[in-house]
C-alpha positions as CSV (number, residue, x, y, z in Angstrom):
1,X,-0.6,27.2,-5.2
2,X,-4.1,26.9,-6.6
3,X,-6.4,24.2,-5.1
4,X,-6.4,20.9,-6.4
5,X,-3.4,21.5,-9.0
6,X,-0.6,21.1,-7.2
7,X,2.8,22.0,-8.6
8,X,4.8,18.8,-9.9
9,X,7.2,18.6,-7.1
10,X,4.1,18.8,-4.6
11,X,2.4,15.7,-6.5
12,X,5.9,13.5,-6.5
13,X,6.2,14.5,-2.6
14,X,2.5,12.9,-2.4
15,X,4.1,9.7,-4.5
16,X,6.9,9.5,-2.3
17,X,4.8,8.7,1.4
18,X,5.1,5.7,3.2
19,X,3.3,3.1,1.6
20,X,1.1,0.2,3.1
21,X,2.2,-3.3,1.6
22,X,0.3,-4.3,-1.9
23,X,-3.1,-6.2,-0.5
24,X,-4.8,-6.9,-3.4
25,X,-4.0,-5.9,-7.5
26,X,-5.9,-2.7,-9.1
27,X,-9.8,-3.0,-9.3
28,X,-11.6,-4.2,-12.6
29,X,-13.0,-0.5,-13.3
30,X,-12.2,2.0,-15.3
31,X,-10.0,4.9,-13.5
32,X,-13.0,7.1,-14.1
33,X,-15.2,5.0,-11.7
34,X,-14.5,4.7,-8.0
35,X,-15.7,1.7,-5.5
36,X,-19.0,2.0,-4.4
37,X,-17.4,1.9,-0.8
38,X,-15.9,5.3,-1.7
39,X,-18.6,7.7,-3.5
40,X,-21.9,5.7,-3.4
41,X,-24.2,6.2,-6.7
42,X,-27.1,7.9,-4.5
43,X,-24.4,10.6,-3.3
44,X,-26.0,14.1,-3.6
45,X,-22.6,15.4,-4.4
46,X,-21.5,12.4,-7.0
47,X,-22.2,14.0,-10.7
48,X,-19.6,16.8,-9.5
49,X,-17.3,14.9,-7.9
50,X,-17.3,12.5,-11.1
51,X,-16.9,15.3,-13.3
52,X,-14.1,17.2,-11.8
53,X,-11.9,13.8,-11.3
54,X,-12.6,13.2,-15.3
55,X,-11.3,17.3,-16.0
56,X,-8.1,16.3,-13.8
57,X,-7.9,13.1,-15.9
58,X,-8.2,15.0,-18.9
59,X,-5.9,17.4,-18.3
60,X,-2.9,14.6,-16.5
61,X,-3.1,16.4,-13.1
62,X,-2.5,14.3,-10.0
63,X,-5.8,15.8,-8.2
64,X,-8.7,18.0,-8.1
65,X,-10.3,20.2,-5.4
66,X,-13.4,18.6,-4.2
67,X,-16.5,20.5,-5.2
68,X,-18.7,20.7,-1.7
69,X,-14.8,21.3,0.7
70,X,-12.5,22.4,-1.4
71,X,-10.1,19.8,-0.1
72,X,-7.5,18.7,-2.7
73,X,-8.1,15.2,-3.8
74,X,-6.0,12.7,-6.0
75,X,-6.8,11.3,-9.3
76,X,-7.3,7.3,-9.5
77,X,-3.9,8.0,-12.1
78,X,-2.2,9.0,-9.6
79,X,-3.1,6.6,-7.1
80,X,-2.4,3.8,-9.6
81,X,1.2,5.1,-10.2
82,X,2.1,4.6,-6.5
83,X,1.2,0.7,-7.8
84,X,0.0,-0.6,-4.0
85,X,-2.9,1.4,-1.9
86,X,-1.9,3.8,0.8
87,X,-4.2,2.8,3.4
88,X,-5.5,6.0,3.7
89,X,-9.4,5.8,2.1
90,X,-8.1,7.9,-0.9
91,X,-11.9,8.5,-2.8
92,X,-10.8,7.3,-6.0
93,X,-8.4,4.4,-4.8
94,X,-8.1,2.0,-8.1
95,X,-6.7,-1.1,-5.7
96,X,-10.4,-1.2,-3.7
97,X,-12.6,-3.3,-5.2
């Protein structure tokens, strides 16, 4: 498997974790844009980060691999599809405000 696009079977395994129970509905942002919480605007590492989730976005993968660790990373489209947050501090979580 190539880092950050995982096969389809690998992305419905992600879908399929135990959730947490729905908190709040999805932010009022764009997918594109995370919470402030998650990548702040002064990150160093943001322009890349921002540009590699848009590629994945582009292209309908479920993820990217994070420029600076090479850690794969889901897609706000993803995320959404699950339809409640995880709990987990995903980077591009659409339900954090």
């Amino acid at each position: 498997m190539v880092a950050g696009n995982l096969s389809d079977a690998a992305c419905r395994h992600v879908r399929i974790r135990r959730l947490a129970p729905v908190s709040s509905p999805p932010a009022r942002r764009s997918l594109e844009e995370p919470s402030a919480s998650r990548l702040s605007a002064d990150d160093p590492r943001r322009e890349a980060i921002l540009a590699a989730h848009r590629l994945a976005l582009a292209e309908g993968r479920c993820g990217y691999a994070d420029p600076a660790t090479g850690l794969f990373v889901l897609t706000a489209a993803a995320l959404a599809e699950r339809r409640r947050c995880c709990g987990c501090g995903c980077r591009h979580c659409p339900y954090v405000p």
